[in-house]
Biotite code that builds the C-alpha atoms (Angstrom):
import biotite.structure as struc

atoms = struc.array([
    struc.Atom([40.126, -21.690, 7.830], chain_id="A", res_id=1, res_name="UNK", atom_name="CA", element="C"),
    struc.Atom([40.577, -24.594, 5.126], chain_id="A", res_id=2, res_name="UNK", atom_name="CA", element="C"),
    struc.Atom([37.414, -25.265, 2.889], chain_id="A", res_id=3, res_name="UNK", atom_name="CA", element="C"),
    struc.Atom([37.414, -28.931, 4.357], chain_id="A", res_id=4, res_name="UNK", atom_name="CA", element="C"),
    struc.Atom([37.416, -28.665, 7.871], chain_id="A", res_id=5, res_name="UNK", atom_name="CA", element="C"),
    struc.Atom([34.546, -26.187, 7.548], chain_id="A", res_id=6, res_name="UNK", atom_name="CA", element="C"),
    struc.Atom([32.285, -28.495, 5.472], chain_id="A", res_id=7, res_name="UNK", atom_name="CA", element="C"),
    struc.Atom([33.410, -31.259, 7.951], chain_id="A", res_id=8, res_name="UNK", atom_name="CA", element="C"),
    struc.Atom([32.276, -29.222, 11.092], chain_id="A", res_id=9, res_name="UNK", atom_name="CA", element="C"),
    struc.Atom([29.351, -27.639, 9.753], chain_id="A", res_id=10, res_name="UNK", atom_name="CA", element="C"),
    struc.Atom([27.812, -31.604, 8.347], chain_id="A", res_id=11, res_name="UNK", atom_name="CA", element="C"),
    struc.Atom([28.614, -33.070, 12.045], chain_id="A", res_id=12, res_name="UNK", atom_name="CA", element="C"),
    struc.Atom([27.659, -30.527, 14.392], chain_id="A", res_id=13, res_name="UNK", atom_name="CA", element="C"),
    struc.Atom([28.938, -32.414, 17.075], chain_id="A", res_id=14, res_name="UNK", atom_name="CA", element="C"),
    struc.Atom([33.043, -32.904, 17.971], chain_id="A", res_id=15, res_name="UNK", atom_name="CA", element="C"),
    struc.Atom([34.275, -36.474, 17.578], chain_id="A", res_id=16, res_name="UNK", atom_name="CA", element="C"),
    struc.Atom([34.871, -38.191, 19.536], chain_id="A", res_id=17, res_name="UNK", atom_name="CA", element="C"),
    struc.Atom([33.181, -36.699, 22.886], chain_id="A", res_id=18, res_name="UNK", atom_name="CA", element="C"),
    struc.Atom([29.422, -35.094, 21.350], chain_id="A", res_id=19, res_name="UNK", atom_name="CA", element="C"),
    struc.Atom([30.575, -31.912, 22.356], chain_id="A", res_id=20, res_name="UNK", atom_name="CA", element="C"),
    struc.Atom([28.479, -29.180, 21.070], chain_id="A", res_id=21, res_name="UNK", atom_name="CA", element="C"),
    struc.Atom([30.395, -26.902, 18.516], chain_id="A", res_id=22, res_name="UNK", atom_name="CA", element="C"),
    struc.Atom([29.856, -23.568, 16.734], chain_id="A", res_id=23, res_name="UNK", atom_name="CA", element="C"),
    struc.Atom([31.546, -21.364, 14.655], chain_id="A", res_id=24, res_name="UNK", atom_name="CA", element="C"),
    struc.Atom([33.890, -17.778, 15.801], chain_id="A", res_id=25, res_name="UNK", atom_name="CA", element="C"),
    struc.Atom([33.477, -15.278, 12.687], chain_id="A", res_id=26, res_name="UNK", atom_name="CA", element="C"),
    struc.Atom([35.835, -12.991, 11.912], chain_id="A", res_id=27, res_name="UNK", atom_name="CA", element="C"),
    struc.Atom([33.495, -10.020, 13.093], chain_id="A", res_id=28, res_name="UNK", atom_name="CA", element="C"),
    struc.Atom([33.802, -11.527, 16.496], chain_id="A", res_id=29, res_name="UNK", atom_name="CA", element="C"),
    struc.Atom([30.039, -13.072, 16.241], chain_id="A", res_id=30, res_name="UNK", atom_name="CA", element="C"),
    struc.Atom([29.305, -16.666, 16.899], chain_id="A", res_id=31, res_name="UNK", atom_name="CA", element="C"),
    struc.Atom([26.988, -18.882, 14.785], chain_id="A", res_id=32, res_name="UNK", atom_name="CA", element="C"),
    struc.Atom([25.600, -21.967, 15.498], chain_id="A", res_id=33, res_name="UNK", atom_name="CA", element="C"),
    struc.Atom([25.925, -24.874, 13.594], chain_id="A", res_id=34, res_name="UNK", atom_name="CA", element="C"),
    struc.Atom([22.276, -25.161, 12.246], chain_id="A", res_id=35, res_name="UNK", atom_name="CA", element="C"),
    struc.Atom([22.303, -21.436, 11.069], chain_id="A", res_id=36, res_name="UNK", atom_name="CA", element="C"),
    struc.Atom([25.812, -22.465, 9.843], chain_id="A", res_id=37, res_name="UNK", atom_name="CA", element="C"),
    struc.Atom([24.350, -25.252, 7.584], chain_id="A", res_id=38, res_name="UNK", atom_name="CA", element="C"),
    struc.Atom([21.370, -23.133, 6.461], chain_id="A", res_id=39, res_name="UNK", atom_name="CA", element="C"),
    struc.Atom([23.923, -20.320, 5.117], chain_id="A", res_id=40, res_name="UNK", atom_name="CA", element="C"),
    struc.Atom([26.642, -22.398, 4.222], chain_id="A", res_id=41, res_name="UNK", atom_name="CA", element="C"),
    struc.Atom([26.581, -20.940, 0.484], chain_id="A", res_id=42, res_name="UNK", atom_name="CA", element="C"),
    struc.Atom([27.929, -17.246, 2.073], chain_id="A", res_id=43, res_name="UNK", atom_name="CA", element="C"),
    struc.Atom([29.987, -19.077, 4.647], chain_id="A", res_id=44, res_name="UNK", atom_name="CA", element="C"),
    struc.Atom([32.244, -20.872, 1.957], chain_id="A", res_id=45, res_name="UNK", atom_name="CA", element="C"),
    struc.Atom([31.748, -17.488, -0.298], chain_id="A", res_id=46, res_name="UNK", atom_name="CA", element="C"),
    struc.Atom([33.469, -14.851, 2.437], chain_id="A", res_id=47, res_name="UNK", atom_name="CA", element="C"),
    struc.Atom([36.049, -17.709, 3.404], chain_id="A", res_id=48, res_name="UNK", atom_name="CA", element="C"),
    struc.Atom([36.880, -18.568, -0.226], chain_id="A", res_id=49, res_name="UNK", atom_name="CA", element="C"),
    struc.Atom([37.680, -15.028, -0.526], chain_id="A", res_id=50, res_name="UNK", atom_name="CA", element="C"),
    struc.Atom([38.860, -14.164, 2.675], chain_id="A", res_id=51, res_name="UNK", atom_name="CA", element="C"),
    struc.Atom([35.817, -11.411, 2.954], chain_id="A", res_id=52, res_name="UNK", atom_name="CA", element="C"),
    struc.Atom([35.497, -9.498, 6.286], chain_id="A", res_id=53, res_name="UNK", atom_name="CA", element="C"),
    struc.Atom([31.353, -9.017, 5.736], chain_id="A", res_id=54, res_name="UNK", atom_name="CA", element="C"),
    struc.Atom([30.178, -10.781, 8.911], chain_id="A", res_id=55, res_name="UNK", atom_name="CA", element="C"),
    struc.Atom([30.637, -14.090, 7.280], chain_id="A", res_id=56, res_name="UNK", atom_name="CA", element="C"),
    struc.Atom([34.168, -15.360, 7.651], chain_id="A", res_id=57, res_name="UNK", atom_name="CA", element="C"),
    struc.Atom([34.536, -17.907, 9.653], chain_id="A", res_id=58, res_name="UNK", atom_name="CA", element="C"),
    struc.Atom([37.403, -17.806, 12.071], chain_id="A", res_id=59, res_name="UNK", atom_name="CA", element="C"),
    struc.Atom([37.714, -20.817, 14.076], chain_id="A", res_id=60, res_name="UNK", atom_name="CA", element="C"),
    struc.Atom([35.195, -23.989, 14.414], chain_id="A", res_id=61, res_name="UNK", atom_name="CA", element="C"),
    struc.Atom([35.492, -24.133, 18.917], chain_id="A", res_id=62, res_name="UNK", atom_name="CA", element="C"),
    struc.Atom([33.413, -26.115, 21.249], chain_id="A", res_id=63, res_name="UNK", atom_name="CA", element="C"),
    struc.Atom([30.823, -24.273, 23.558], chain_id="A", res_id=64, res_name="UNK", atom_name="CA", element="C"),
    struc.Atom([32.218, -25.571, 27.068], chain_id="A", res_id=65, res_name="UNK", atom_name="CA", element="C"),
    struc.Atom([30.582, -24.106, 29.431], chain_id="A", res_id=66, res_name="UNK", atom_name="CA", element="C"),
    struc.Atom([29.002, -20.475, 28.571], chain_id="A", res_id=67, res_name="UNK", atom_name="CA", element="C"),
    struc.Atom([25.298, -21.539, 29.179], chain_id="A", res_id=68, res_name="UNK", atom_name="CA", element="C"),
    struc.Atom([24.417, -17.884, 27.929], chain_id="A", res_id=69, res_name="UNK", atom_name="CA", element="C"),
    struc.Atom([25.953, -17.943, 24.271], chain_id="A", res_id=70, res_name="UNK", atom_name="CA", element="C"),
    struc.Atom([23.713, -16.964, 21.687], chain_id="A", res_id=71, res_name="UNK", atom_name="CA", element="C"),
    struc.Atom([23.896, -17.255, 17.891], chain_id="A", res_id=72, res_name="UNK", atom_name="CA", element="C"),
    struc.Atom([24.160, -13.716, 16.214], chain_id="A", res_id=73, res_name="UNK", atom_name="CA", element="C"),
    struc.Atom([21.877, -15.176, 13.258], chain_id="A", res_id=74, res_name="UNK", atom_name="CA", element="C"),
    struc.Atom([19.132, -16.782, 14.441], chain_id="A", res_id=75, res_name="UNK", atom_name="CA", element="C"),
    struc.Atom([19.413, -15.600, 18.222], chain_id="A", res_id=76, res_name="UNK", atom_name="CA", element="C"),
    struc.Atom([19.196, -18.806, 19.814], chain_id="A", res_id=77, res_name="UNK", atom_name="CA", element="C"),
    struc.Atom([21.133, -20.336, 22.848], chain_id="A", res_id=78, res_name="UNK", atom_name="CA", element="C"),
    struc.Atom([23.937, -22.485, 21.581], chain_id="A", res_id=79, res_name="UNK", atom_name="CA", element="C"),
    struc.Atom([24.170, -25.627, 23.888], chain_id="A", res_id=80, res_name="UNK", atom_name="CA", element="C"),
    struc.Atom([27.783, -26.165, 26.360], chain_id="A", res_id=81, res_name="UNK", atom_name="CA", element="C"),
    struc.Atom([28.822, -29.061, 27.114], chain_id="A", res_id=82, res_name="UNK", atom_name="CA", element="C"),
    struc.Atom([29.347, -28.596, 30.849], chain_id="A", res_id=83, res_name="UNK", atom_name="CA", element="C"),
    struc.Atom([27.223, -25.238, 31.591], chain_id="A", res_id=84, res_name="UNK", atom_name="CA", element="C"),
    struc.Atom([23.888, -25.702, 33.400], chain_id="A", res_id=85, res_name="UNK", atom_name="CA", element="C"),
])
């Protein structure tokens, strides 16, 4: 994942245009929301940087459609969809 899309997703939270909820796939197969994303953004940018495989590479940026039951792996909350109920 480039450096700049990262810092780019993790400072909006939000896909533009649209305000569709996003979060971040990690290479461990985890999912992290985007607050817990900006909280731990120093280890984030650390295991990409140097393409680590510790639970903190970040795979893909994606938008939460509609799984009304995804969780972050960090802090264990639900991450919103856009369409689920």
């Amino acid at each position: 994942m480039d450096s700049i899309e990262l810092r780019k997703a993790i400072r909006s939270k939000y896909a533009w245009p649209g305000g569709y909820p996003m979060a971040l796939a990690m290479a461990d197969g985890g999912t992290v929301c985007m607050n817990c994303a900006h909280s731990e953004y120093r280890l984030i940018a650390y295991a990409n940087k140097h393409s680590l495989r510790d639970g903190w590479k970040p795979e893909a940026v994606f938008i939460n459609w509609e799984d009304s039951s995804l969780c972050c792996d960090h802090c264990g909350k639900k991450i919103e969809s856009a369409y689920g109920e």
